[in-house]
N, C-alpha and C positions, 0 to 999 in steps of 0.2 A: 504494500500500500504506500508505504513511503517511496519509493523509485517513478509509483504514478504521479504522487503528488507532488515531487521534485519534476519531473517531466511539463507537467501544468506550469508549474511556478514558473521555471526556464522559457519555454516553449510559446507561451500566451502572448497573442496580438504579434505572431512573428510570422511575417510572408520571406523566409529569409531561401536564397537560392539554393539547391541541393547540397553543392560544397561547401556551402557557411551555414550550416545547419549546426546550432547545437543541441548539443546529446549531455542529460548528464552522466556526470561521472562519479557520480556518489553524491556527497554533500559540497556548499561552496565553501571558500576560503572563508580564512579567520582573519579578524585584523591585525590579531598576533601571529599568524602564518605570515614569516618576511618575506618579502619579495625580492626576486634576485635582478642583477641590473642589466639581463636579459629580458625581463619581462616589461620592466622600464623602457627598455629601447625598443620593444615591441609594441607597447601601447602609445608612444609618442612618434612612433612610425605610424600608428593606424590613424592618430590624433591629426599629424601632420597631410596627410592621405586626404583623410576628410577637411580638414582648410582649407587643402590645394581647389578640392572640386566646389567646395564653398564661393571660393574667392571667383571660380569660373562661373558658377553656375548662372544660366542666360533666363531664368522665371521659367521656362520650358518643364515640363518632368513632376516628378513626387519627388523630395528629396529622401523619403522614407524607402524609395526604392532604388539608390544608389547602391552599388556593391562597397562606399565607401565609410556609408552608414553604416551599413549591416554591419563591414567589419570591426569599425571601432565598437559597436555591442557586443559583439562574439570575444574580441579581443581584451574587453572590459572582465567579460565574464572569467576566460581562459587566463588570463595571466593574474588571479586574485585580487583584481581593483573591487569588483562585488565582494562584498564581505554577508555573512549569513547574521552577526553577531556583530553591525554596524546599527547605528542609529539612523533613523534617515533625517533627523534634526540637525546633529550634528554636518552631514552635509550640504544643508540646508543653507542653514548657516553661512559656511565656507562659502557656498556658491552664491551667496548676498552677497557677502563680502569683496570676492573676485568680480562680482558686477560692479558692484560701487565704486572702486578704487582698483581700479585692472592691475597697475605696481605689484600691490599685496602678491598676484600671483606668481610673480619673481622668490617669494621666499616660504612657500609654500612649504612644508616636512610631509613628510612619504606619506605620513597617515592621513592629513591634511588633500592631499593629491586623491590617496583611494576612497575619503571621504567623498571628495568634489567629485568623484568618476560614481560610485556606488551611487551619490543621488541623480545625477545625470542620469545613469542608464535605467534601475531602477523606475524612475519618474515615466520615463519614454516606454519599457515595456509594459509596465501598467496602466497610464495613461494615455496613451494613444488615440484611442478611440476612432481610429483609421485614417485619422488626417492626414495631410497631405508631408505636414511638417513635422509627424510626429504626435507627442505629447509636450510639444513644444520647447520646452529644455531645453534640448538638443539644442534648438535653430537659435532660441535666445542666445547662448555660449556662443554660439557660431558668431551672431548678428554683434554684440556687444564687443567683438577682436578678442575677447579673454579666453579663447579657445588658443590663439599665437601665444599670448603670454604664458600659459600654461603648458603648453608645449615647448616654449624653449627653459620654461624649468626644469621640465623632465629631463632635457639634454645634459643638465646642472649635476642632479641626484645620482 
């Protein structure tokens, strides 16, 4: 019962392409599970991905259905920025704060990063609600530049 209900949890409001399907894999990270600075340079790879096609994108399209999206969520997922045993206040928080004052996200600390990622992603597969942009989130981060900021912190970490 529990593999179903993890399958649900993961899996909800997700039109993702066959090869960036995720699957789980037991339970999610902890936020005492550390992350290694592989996984760092894989989620500011996926982070940066997604910019790129932001910065491009002509109003044309869903942006919920970019492969660019998809992968920063899967990437979110897979490299323990979701934490199972996160608050989603606490990234709440963070992610006010990075709006407000974009700087702050220059000094961001790791936990503070899988905060601001775990409410991001979080936010967007729950709230979706099939939009176009998501559950919005997403596109705000994108739209406010504090998605660059944050990304070239993770180059930093």
């Amino acid at each position: 019962m529990v593999n179903r209900e993890m399958e649900n949890m993961v899996t909800r409001n997700d039109n993702l392409s066959t090869d960036l399907d995720i699957k789980p894999v037991g339970s999610s990270a902890s936020i005492f599970d550390p992350v290694s600075a592989d996984q760092v340079r894989l989620m500011r790879w996926a982070l940066q991905c997604l910019t790129e096609k932001y910065r491009t994108f002509d109003g044309q399209g869903r942006p919920v259905d970019w492969t660019e999206w998809k992968l920063f969520l899967s990437t979110g997922y897979g490299c323990g920025f979701v934490c199972n045993d996160l608050d989603a206040e606490e990234g709440h928080t963070v992610f006010q704060q990075v709006l407000d004052t974009s700087p702050l996200g220059e000094q961001l600390t790791v936990r503070q990063l899988r905060a601001l990622f775990h409410y991001i992603i979080r936010s967007e597969r729950w709230g979706d609600m099939g939009g176009d942009k998501g559950g919005n989130t997403l596109w705000v981060f994108l739209e406010a530049d504090a998605a660059v900021v944050v990304r070239n912190r993770l180059s930093e970490v």
